[in-house]
Phi, psi and omega in degrees: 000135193259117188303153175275146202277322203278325170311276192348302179317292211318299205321297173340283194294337180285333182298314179309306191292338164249041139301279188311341148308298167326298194300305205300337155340311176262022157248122222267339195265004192238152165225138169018273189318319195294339162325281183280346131320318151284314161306324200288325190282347187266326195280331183271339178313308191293311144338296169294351193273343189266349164261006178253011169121339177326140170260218184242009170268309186304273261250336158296328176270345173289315153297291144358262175303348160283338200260352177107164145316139188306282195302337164281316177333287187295337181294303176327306190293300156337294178298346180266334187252356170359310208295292218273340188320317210270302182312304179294310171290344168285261173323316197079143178281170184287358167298290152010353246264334173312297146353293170323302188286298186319304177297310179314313187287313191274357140289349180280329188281354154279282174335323178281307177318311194308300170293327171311268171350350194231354190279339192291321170344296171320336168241048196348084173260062183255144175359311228237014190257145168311128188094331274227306172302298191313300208299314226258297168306338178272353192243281238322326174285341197269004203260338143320254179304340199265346173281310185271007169265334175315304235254335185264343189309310174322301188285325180289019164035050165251027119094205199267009182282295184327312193283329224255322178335289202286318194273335186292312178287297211306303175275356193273355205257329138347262182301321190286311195286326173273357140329289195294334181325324207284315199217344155333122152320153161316321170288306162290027208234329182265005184258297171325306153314334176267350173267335216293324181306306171304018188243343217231288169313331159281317147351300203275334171310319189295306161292332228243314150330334236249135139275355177093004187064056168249006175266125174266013178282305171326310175271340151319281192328308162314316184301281188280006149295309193288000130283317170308348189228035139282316176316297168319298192293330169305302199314318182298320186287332190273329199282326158322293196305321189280281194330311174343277158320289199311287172355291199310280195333307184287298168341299178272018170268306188260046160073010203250152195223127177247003195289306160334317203263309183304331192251344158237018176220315167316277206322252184329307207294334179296337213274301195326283190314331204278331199295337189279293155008280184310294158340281204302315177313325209287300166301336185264336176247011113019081196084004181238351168226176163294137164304141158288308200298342168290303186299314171296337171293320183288340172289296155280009168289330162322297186302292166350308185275338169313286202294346195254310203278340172287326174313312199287275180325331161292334184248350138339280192296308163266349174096339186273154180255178165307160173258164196223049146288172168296287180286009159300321191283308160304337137299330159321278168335319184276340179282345175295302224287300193306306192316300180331310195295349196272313195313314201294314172293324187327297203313286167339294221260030197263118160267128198286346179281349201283137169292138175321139197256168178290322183288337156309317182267344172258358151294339188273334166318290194307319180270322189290317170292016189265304209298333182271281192347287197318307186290346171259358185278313185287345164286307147348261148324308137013284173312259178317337171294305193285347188255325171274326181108125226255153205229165157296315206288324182279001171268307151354283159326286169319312179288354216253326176278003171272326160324258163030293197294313176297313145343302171282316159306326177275359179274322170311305179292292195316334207251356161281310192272339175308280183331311186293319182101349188254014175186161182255188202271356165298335198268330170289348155316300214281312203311318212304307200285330206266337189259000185292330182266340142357288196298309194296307181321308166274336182280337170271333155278004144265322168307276224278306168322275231283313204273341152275004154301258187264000000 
């Protein structure tokens, strides 16, 4: 029997339209009903466009983009609905059951996380043990993240491709950081801690896609997921630190002393939990209030550009070069790393339909004075290389400013032809996401590399 082509069509658009239900789904400010309200306004769009000759795929993205934007909808509905918003992200509505389940699944892997910290004890590895700080910096990410990459396999329903993925990077990043461990220098070894996150957080990006980061709308997503839940995870770690306090305090008015339990037990299992924690708040409010992290950008990007271009001019102007200690080069590096991060949400969270802005041409300041800082910093280095002599940390370095340089040149070009009017802000999107496995990319050659090297 030869199937009919026009069933096949049907099937097709009805799987889009509860795509598309499905997306307005993971927005806390929509509830069942409101829902099946905008399906009803997407379904007579679509109608009327299939009586005027349309076929129904043509007449569904047309309707879609006719019913709004995703991120205006919900805002609206935030604004009308205030009231219940707060309730729905938290609680889930009684409708809601998706909402439900989503939060019960990220407490249970807050929970696993908790406990994970606390399993080395069992072979008494506890805090207060010799070794116990090493042991314990070289792992900390692993005891975290791979839980909140567990929570999206779920929710992104990729299935045992997922599950074996995530435990497969966790342990083979396992054995290798706590391999080298045996016999790696101390130096080299603390440099493997600090990329090794990026190797684990790109991970969780992969899941958090997926699609496997084979979308680049996706991997956008991922860009302004990874600045809202740094945002999250402070706020949660400062609103700990006061519960914390307060906790001792009322203990010790009626004499009973807890700090031993806040300090092996709060304290880590709380830090571990909040990381599932964060993730799910990031995901659950998406579109439904304004993101903080856009607001923050716009804000230090000013001081930034303030702050690097009076550098530039003082040392123009007075003649000193850098000192080219170590922690100078280091703390450089890092006012780099801050800068990068700003360029980067910047970009993400920028609606690309929008004409160029004033906050457009002072982002192109803010990377071209990063980008002269970055060549004199490297000179620098350079500089120390050649007079000291080659060290992990100064190759390190050196390589991390070359990232850097590059990186920023190519934010320098896209956001100079963007600015001209000679290419549109996509190409500069596309620059952002495509240089992100760049970053992974170095960061696995130093966990893997660095520590038989040197």
């Amino acid at each position: 029997m030869v199937a009919n082509p026009l069933n096949s069509q049907v099937v097709d658009t009805e799987s889009k339209v509860n795509e598309w239900r499905a997306h307005l789904m993971r927005h806390a400010a929509l509830n069942e009903h409101d829902i099946d309200e905008l399906e009803s306004h997407l379904r007579d769009q679509m109608e009327a466009l299939q009586e005027q000759g349309l076929r129904d795929d043509e007449a569904f993205l047309i309707a879609a983009r006719r019913v709004g934007d995703l991120d205006d909808v919900t805002r609206e509905y935030a604004e009308v609905h205030s009231g219940r918003l707060w309730q729905n992200l938290v609680f889930g509505g009684s409708s809601d059951s998706l909402k439900q389940r989503n939060l019960f699944t990220a407490l249970v892997f807050a929970v696993c996380a908790a406990i994970a910290i606390k399993l080395p004890a069992l072979f008494a590895m506890h805090f207060d043990a010799e070794g116990a700080d090493w042991f314990y910096a070289r792992n900390i990410t692993l005891f975290s993240l791979p839980f909140l990459a567990l929570y999206f396999v779920l929710d992104r329903q990729l299935g045992r491709a997922g599950w074996g993925f995530v435990a497969s990077v966790a342990v083979a990043a396992a054995i290798l950081i706590n391999g080298y461990a045996s016999f790696a220098s101390t130096t080299t070894m603390t440099l493997a801690m600090i990329h090794l996150p990026i190797i684990i957080w790109f991970m969780v990006g992969i899941v958090y896609s997926g699609d496997w980061w084979r979308s680049h709308a996706k991997r956008m997503d991922f860009v302004r997921f990874s600045g809202e839940f740094v945002i999250y995870y402070v706020l949660i770690a400062i609103g700990g630190g006061v519960l914390t306090a307060f906790t001792l305090g009322m203990f010790s008015f009626i004499g009973i002393d807890i700090e031993w339990a806040v300090q092996s037990w709060i304290i880590p299992c709380g830090a571990m939990g909040a990381v599932v924690i964060s993730g799910w708040l990031v995901e659950g409010k998406q579109g439904a209030i304004e993101n903080m992290a856009p607001v923050l950008a716009r804000v230090f990007t000013p001081m930034f550009t303030l702050m690097l271009s009076s550098f530039l001019v003082t040392m123009l102007v007075t003649g000193r070069g850098f000192d080219i200690q170590r922690e100078v080069l280091i703390g450089l590096d890092l006012m780099l790393v801050v800068v990068l991060g700003l360029v980067l949400y910047a970009v993400s969270s920028r609606d690309p339909s929008k004409p160029v802005s004033l906050f457009d041409k002072l982002q192109l300041v803010l990377v071209v004075t990063a980008l002269l800082v970055d060549v004199l910093a490297l000179g620098a280095i350079a500089g120390r290389i050649f007079d000291m002599g080659v060290t992990a940390n100064r190759v390190a370095a050196l390589g991390e400013n070359l990232i850097l340089l590059v990186s920023l040149s190519g934010y320098a070009y896209h956001y100079s032809t963007f600015i001209k009017g000679k290419a549109g802000f996509t190409n500069l999107e596309r620059w952002q996401t495509n240089y992100i496995p760049v970053y992974v990319a170095w960061a696995l050659l130093v966990v893997i590399a660095f520590p038989l090297i040197f």
